[in-house]
PDB file of N, H, CA, C and O in Angstrom:
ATOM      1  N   UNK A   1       0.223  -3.099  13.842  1.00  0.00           N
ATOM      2  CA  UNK A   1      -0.221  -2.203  14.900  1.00  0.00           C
ATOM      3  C   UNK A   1       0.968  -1.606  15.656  1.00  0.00           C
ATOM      4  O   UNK A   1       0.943  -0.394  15.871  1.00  0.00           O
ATOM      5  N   UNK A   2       1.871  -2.240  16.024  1.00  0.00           N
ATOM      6  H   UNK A   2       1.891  -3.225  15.849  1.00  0.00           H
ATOM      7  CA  UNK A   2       3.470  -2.012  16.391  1.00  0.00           C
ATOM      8  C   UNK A   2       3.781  -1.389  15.871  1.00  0.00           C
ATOM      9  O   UNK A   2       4.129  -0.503  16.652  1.00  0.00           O
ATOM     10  N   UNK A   3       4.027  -1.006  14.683  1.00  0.00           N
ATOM     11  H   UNK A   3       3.744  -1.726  14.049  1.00  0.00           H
ATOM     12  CA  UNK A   3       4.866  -0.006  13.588  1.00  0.00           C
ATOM     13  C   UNK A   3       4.279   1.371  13.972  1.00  0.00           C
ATOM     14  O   UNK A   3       5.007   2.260  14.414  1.00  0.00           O
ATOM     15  N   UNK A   4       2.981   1.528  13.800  1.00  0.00           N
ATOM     16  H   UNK A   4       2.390   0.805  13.441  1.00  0.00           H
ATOM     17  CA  UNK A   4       2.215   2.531  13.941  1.00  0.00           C
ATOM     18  C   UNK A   4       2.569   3.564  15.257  1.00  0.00           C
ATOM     19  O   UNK A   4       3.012   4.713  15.247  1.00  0.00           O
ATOM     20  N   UNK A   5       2.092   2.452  16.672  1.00  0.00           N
ATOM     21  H   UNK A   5       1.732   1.519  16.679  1.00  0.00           H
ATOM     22  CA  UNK A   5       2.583   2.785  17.712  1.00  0.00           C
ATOM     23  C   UNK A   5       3.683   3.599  17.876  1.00  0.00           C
ATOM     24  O   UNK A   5       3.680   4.682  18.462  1.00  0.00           O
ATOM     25  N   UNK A   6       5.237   2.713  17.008  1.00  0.00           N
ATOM     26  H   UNK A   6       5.240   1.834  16.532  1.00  0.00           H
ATOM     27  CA  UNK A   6       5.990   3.174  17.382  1.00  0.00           C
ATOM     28  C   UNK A   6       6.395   4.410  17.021  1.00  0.00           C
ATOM     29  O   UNK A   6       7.031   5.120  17.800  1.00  0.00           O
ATOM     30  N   UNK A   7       6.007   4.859  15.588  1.00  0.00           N
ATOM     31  H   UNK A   7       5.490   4.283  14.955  1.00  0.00           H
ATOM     32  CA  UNK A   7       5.748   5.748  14.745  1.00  0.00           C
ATOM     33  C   UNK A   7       5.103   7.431  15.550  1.00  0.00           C
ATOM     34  O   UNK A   7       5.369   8.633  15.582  1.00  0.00           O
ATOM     35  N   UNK A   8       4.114   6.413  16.094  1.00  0.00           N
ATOM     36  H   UNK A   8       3.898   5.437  16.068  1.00  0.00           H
ATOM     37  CA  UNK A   8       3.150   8.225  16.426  1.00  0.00           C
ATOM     38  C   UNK A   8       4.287   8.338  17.682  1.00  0.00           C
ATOM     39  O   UNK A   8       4.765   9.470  17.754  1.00  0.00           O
ATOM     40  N   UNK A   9       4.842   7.316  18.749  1.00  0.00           N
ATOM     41  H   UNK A   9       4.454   6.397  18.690  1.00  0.00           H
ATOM     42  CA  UNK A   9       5.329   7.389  19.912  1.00  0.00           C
ATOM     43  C   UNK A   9       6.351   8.722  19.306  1.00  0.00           C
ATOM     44  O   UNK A   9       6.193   9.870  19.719  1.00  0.00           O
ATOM     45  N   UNK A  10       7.290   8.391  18.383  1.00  0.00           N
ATOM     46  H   UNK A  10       7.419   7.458  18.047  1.00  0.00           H
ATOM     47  CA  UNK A  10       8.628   9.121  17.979  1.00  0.00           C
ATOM     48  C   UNK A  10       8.157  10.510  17.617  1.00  0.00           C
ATOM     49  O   UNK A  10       8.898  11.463  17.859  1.00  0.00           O
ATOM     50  N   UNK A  11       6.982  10.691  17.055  1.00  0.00           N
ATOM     51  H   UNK A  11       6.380   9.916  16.858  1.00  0.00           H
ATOM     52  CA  UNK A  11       6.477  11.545  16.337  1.00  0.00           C
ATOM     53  C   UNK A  11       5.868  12.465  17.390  1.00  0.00           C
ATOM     54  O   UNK A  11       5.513  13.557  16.948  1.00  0.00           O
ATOM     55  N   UNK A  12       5.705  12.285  18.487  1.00  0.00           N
ATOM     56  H   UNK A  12       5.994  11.397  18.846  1.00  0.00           H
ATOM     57  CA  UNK A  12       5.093  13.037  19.853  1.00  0.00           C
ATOM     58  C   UNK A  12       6.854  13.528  20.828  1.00  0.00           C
ATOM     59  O   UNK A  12       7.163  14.551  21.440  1.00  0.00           O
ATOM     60  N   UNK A  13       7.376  12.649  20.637  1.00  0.00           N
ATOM     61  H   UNK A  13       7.125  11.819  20.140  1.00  0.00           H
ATOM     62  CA  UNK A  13       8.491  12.551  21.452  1.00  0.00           C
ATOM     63  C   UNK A  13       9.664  13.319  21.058  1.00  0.00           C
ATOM     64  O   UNK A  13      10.380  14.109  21.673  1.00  0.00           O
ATOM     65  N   UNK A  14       9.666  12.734  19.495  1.00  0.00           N
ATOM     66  H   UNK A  14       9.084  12.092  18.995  1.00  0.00           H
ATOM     67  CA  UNK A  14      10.950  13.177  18.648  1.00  0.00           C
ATOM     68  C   UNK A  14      12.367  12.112  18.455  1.00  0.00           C
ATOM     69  O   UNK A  14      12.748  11.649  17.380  1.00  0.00           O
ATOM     70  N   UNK A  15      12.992  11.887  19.781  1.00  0.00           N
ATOM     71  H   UNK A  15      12.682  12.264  20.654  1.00  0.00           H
ATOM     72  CA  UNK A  15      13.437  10.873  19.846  1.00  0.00           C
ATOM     73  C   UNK A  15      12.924  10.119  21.223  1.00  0.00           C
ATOM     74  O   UNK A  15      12.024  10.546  21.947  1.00  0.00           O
ATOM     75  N   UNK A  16      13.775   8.759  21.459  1.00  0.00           N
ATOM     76  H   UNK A  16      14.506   8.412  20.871  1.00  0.00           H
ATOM     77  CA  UNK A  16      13.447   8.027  22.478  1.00  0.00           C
ATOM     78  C   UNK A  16      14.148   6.997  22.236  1.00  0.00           C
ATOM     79  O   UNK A  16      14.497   6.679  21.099  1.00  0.00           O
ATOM     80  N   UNK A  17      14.519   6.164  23.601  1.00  0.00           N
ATOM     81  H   UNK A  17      14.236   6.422  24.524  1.00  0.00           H
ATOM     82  CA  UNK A  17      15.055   4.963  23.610  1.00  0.00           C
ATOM     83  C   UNK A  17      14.479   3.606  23.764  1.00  0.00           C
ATOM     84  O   UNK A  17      13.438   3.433  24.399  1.00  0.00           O
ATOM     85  N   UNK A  18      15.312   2.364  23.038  1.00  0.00           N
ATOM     86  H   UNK A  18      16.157   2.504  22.522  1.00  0.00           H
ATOM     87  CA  UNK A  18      14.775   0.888  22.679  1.00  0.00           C
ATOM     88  C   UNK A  18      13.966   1.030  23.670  1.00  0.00           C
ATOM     89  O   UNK A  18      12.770   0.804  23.488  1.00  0.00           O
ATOM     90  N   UNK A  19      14.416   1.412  24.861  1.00  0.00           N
ATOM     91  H   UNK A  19      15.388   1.596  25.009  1.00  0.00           H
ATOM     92  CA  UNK A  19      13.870   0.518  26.135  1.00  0.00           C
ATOM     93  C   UNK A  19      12.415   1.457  26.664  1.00  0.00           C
ATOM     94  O   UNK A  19      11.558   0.980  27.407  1.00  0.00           O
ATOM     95  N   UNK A  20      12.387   2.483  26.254  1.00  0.00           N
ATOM     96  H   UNK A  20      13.084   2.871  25.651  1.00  0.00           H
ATOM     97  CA  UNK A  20      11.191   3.387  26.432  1.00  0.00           C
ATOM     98  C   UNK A  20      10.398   3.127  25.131  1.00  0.00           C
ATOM     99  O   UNK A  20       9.202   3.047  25.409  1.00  0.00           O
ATOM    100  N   UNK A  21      10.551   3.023  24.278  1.00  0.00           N
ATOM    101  H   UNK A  21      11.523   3.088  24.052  1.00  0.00           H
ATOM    102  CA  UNK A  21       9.420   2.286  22.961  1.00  0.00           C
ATOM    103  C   UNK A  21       9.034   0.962  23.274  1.00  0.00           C
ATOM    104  O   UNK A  21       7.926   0.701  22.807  1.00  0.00           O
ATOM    105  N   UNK A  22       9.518   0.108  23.852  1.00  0.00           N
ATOM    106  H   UNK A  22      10.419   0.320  24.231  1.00  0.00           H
ATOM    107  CA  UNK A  22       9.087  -1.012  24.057  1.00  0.00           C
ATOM    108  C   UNK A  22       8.028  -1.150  25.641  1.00  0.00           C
ATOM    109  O   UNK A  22       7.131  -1.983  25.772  1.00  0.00           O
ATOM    110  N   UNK A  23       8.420  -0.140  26.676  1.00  0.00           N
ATOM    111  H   UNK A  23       9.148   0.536  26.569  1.00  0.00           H
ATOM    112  CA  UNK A  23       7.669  -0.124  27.407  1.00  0.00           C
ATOM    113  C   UNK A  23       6.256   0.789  27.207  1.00  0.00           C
ATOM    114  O   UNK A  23       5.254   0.660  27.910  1.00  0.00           O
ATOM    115  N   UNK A  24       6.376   1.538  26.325  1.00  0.00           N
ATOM    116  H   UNK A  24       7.190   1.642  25.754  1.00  0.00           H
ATOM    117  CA  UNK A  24       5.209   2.137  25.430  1.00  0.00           C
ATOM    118  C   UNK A  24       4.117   1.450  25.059  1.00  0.00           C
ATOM    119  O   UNK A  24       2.905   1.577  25.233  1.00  0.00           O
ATOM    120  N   UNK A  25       5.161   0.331  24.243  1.00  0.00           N
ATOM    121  H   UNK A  25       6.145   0.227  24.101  1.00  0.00           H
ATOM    122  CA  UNK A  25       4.181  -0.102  23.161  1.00  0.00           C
ATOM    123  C   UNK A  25       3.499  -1.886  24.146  1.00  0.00           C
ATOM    124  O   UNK A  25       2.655  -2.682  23.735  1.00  0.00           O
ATOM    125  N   UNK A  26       4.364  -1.928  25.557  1.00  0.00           N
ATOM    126  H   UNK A  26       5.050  -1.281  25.891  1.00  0.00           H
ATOM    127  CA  UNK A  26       3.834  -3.181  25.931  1.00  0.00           C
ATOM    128  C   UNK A  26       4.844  -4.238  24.998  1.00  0.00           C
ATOM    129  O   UNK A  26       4.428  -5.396  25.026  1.00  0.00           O
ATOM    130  N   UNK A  27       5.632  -4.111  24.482  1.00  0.00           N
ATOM    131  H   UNK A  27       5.970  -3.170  24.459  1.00  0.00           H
ATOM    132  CA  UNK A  27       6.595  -5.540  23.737  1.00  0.00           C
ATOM    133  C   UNK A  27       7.827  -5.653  24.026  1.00  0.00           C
ATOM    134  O   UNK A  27       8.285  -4.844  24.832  1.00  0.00           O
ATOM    135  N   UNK A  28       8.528  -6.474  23.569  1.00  0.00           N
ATOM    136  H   UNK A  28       8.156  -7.131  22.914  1.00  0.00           H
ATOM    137  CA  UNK A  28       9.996  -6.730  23.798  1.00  0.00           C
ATOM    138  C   UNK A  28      10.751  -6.007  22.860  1.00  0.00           C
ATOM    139  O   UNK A  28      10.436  -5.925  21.673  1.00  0.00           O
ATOM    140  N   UNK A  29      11.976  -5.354  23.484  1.00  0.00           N
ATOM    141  H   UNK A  29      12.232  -5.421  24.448  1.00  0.00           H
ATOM    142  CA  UNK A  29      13.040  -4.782  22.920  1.00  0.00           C
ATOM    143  C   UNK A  29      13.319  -5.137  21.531  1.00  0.00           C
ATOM    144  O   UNK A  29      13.389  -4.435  20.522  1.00  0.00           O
ATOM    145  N   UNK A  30      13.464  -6.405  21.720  1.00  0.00           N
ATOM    146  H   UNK A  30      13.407  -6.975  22.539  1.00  0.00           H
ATOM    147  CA  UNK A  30      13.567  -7.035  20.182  1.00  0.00           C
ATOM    148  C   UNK A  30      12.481  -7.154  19.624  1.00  0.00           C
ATOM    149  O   UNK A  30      12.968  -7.118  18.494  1.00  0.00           O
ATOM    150  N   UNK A  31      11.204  -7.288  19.397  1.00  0.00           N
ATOM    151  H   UNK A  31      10.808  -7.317  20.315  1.00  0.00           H
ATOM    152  CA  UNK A  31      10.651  -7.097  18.363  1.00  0.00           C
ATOM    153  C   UNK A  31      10.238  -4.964  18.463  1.00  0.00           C
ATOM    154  O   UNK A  31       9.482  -4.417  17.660  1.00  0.00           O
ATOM    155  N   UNK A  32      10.622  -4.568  19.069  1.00  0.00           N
ATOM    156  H   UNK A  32      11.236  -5.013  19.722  1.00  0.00           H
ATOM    157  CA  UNK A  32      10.499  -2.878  18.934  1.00  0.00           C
ATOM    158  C   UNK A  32      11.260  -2.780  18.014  1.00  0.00           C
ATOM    159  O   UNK A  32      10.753  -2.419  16.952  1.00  0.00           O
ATOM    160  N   UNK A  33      13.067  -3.113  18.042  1.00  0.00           N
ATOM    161  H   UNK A  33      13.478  -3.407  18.905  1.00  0.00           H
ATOM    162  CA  UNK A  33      14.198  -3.253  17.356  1.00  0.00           C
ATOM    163  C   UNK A  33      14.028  -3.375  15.759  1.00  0.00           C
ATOM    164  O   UNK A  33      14.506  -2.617  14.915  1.00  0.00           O
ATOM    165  N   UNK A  34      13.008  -4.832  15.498  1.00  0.00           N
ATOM    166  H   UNK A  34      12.619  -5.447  16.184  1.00  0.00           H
ATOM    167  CA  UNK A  34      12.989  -5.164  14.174  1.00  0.00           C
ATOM    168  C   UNK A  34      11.884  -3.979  13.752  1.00  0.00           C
ATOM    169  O   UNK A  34      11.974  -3.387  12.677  1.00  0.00           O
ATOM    170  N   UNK A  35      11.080  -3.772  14.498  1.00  0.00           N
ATOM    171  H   UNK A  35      11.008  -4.253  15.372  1.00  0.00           H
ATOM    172  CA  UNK A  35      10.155  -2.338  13.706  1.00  0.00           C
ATOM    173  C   UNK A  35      10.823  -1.314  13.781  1.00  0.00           C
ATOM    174  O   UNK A  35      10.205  -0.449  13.159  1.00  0.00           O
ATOM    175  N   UNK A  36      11.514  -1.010  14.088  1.00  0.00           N
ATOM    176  H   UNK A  36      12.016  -1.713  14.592  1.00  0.00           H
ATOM    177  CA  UNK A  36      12.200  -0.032  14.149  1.00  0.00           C
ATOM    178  C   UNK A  36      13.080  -0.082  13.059  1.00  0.00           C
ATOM    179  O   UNK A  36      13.485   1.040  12.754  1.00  0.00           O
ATOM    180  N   UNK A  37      13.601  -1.171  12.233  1.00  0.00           N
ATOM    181  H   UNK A  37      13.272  -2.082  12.481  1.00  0.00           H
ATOM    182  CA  UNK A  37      14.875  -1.359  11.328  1.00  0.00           C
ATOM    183  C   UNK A  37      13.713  -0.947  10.173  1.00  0.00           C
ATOM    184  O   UNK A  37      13.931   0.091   9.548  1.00  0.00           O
ATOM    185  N   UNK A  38      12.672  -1.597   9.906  1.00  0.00           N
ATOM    186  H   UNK A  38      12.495  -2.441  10.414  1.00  0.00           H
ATOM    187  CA  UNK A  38      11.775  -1.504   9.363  1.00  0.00           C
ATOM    188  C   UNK A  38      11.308   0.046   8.767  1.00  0.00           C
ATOM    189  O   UNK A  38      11.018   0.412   7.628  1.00  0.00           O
ATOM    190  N   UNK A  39      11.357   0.605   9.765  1.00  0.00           N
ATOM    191  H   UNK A  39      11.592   0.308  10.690  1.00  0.00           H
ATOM    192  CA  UNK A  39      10.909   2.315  10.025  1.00  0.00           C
ATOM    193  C   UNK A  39      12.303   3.179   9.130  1.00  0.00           C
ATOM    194  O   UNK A  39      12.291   4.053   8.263  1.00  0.00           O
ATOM    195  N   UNK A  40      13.770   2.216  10.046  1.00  0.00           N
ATOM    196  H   UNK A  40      13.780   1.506  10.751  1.00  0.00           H
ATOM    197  CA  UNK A  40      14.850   3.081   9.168  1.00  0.00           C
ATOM    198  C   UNK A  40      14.733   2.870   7.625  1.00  0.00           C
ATOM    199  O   UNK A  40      14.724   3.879   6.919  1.00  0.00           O
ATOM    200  N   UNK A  41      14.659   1.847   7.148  1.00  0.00           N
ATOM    201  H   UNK A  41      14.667   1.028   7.722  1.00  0.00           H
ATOM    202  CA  UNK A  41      14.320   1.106   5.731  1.00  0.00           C
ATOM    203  C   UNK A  41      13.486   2.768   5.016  1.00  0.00           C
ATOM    204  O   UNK A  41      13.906   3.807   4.505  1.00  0.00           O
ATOM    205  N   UNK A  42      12.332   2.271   5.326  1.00  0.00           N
ATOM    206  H   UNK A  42      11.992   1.428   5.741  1.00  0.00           H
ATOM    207  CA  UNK A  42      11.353   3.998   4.871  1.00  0.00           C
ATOM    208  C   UNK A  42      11.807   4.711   5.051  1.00  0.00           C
ATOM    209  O   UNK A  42      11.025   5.659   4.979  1.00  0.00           O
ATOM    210  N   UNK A  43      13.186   5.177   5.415  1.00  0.00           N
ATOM    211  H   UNK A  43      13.821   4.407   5.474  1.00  0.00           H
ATOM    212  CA  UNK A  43      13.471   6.462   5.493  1.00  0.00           C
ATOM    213  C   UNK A  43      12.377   7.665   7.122  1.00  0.00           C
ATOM    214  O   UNK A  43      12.097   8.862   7.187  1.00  0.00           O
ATOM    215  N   UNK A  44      12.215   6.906   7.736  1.00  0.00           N
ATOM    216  H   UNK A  44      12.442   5.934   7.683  1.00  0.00           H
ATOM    217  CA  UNK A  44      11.203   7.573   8.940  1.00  0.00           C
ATOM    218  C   UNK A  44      11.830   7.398  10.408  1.00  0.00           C
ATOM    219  O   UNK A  44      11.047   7.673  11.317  1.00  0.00           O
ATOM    220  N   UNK A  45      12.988   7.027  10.747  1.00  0.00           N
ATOM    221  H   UNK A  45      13.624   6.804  10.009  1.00  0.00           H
ATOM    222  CA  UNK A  45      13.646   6.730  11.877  1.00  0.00           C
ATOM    223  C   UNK A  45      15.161   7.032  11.555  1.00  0.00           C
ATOM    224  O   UNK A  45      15.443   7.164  10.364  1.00  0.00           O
ATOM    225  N   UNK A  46      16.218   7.162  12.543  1.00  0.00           N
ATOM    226  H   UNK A  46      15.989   7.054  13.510  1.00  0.00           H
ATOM    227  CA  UNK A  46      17.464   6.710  12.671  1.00  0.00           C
ATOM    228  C   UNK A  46      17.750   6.738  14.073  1.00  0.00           C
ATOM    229  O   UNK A  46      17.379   7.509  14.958  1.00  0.00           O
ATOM    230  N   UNK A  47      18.862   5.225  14.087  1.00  0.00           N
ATOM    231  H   UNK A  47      19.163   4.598  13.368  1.00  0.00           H
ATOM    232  CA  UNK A  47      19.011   5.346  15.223  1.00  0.00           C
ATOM    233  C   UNK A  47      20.426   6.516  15.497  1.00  0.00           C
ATOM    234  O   UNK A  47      21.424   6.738  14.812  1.00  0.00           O
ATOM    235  N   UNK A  48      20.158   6.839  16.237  1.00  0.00           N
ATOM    236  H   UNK A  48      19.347   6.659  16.794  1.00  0.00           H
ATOM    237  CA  UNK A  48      21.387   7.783  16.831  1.00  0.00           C
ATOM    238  C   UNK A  48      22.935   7.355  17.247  1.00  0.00           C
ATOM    239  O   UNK A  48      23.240   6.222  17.618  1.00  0.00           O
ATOM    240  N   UNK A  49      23.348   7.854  17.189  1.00  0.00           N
ATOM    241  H   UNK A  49      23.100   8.775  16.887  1.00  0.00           H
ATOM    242  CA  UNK A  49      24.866   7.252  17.513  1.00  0.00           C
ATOM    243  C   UNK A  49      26.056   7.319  18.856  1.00  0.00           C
ATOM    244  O   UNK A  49      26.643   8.377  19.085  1.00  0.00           O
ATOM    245  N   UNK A  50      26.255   6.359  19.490  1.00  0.00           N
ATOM    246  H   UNK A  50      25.779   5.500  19.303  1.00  0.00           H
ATOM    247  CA  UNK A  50      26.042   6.357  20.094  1.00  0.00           C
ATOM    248  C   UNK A  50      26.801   7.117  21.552  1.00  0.00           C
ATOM    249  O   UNK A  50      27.989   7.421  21.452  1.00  0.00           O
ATOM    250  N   UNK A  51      26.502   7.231  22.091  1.00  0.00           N
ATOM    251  H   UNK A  51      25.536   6.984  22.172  1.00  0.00           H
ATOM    252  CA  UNK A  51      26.545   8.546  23.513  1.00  0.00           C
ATOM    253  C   UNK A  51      25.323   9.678  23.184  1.00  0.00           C
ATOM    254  O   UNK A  51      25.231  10.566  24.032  1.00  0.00           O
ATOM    255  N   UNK A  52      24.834   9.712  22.597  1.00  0.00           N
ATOM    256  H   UNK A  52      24.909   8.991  21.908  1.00  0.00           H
ATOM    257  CA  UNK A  52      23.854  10.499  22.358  1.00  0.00           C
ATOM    258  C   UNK A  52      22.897  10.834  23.429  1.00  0.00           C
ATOM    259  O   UNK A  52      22.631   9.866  24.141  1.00  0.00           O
ATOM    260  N   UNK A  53      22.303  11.944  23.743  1.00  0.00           N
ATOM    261  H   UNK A  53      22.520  12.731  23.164  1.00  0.00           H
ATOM    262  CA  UNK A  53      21.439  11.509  24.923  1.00  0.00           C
ATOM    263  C   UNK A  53      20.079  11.900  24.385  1.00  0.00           C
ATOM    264  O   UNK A  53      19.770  12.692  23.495  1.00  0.00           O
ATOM    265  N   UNK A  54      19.365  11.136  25.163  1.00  0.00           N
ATOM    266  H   UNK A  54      19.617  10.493  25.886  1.00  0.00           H
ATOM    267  CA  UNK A  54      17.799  11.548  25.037  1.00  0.00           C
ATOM    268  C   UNK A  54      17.053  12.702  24.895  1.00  0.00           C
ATOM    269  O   UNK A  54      15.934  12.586  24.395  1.00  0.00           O
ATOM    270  N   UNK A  55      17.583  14.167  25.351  1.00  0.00           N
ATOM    271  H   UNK A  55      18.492  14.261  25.758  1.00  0.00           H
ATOM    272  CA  UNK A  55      17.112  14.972  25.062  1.00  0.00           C
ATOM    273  C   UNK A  55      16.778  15.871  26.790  1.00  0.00           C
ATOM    274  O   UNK A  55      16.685  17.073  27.040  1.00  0.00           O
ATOM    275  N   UNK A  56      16.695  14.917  27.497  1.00  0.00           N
ATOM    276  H   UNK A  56      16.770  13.941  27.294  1.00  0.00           H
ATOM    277  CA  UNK A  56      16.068  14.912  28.661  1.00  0.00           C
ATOM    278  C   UNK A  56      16.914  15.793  29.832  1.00  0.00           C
ATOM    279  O   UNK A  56      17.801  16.345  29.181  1.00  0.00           O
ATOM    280  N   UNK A  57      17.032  16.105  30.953  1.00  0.00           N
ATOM    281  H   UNK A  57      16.312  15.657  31.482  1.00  0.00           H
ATOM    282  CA  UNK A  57      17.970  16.526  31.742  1.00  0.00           C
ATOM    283  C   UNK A  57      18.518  15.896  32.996  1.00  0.00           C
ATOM    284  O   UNK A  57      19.434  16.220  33.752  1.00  0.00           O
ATOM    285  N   UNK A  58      17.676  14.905  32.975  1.00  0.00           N
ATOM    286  H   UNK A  58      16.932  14.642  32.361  1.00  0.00           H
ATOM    287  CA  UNK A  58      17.992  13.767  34.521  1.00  0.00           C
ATOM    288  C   UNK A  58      18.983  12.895  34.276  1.00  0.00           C
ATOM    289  O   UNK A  58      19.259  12.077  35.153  1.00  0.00           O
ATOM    290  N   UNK A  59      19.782  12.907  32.906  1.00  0.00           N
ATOM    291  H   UNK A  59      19.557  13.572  32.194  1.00  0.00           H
ATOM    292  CA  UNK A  59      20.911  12.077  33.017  1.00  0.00           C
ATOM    293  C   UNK A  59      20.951  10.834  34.365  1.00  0.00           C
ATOM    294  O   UNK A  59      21.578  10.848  35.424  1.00  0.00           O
ATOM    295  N   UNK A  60      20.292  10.128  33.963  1.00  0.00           N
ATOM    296  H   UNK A  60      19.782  10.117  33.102  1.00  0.00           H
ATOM    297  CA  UNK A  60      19.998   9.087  34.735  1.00  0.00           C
ATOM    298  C   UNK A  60      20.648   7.442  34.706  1.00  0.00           C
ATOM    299  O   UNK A  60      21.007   6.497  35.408  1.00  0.00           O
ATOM    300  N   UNK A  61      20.434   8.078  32.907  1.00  0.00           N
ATOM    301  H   UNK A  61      20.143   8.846  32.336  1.00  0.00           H
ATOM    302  CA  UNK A  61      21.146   6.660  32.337  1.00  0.00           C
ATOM    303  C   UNK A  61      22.488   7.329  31.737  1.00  0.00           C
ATOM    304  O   UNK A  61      22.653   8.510  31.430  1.00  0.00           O
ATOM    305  N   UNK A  62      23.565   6.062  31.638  1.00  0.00           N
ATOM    306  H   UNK A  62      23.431   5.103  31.887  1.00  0.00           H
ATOM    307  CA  UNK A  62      24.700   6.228  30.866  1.00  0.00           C
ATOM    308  C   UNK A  62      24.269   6.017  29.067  1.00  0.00           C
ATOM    309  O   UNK A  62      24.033   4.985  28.439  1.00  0.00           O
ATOM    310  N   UNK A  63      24.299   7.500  28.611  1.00  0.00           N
ATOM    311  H   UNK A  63      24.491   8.338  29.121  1.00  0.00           H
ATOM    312  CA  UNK A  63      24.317   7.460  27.066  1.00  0.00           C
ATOM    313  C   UNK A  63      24.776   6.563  26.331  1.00  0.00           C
ATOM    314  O   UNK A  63      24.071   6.148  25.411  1.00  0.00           O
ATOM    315  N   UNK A  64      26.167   5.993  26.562  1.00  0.00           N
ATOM    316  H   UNK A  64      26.739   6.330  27.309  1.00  0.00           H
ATOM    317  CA  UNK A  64      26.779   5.283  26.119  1.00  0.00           C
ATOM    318  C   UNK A  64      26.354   3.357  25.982  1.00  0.00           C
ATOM    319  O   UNK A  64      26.866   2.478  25.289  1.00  0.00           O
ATOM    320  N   UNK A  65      25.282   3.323  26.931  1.00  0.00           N
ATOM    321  H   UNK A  65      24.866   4.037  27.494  1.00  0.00           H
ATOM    322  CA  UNK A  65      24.507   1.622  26.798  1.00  0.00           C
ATOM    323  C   UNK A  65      23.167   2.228  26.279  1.00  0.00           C
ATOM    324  O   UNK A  65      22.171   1.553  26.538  1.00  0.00           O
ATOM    325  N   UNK A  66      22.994   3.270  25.662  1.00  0.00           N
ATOM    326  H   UNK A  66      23.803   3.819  25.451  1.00  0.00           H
ATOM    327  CA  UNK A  66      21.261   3.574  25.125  1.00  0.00           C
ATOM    328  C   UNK A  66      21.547   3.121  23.697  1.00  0.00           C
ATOM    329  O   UNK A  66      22.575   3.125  23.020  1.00  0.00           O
ATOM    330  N   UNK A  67      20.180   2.694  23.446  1.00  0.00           N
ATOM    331  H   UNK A  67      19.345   2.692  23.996  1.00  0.00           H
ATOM    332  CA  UNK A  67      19.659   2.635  22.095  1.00  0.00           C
ATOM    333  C   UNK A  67      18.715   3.727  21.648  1.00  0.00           C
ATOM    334  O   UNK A  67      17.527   3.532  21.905  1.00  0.00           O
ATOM    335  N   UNK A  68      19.065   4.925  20.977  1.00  0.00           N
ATOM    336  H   UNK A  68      20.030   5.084  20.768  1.00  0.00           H
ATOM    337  CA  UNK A  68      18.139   5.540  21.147  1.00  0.00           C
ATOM    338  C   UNK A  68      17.537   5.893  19.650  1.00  0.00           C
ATOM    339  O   UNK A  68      18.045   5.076  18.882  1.00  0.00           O
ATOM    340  N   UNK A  69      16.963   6.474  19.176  1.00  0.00           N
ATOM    341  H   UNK A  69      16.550   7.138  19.799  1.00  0.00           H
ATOM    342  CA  UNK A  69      15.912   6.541  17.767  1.00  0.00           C
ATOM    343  C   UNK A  69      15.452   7.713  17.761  1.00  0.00           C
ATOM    344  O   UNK A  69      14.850   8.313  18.651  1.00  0.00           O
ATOM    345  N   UNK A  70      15.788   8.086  16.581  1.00  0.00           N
ATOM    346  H   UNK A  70      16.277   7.598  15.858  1.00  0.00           H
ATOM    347  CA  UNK A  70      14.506   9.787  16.085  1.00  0.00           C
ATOM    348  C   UNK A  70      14.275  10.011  15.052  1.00  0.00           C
ATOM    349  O   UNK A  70      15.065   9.875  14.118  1.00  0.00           O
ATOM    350  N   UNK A  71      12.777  10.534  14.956  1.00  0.00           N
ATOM    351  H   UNK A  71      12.136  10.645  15.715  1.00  0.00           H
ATOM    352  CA  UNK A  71      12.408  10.472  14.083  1.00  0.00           C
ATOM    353  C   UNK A  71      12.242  11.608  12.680  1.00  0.00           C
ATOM    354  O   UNK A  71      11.486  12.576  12.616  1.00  0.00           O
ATOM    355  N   UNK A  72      12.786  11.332  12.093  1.00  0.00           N
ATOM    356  H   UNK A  72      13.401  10.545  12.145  1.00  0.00           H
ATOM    357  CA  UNK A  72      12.907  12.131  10.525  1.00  0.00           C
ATOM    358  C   UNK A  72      11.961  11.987   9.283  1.00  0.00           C
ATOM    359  O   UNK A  72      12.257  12.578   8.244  1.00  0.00           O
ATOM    360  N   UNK A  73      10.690  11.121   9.375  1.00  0.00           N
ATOM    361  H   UNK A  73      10.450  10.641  10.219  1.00  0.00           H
ATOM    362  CA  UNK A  73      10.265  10.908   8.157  1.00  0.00           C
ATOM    363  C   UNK A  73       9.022  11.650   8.717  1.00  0.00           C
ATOM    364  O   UNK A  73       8.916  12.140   9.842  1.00  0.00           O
ATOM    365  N   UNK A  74       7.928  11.637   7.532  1.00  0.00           N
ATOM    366  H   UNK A  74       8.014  11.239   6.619  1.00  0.00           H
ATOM    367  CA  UNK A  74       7.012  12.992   7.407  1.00  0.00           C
ATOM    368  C   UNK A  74       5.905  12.911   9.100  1.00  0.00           C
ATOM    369  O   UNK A  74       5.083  13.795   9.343  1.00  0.00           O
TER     370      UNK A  74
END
């Protein structure tokens, strides 16, 4: 059910960070993390590298401590 979640989340969003998929989906960072490795595996995620920013304009957070993810598969 997690996978899915996280899936349509990226797929509405585009990208997003560990810490905003996990408050999405209601779970812990780390198990978002392992679905998420899961997701890169299929070819349907990557995580971004890092300083990257969210996309967003409130620069709120420092890019450089994000985990962030987007999504590339169909």
């Amino acid at each position: 059910m997690i996978l899915a979640e996280i899936g349509q989340y990226l797929r509405q969003h585009g990208r997003a960070s560990l810490r905003d998929l996990a408050t999405a989906t209601g779970s812990t960072p780390e198990a978002v993390e392992a679905m998420l490795a899961t997701l890169a595996r299929k070819g349907r995620v990557r995580r971004l590298p890092a300083g990257s920013t969210c996309g967003t304009a409130c620069c709120q957070c420092d890019p450089a401590t994000l985990a962030l993810y987007e999504w590339i598969g169909e």
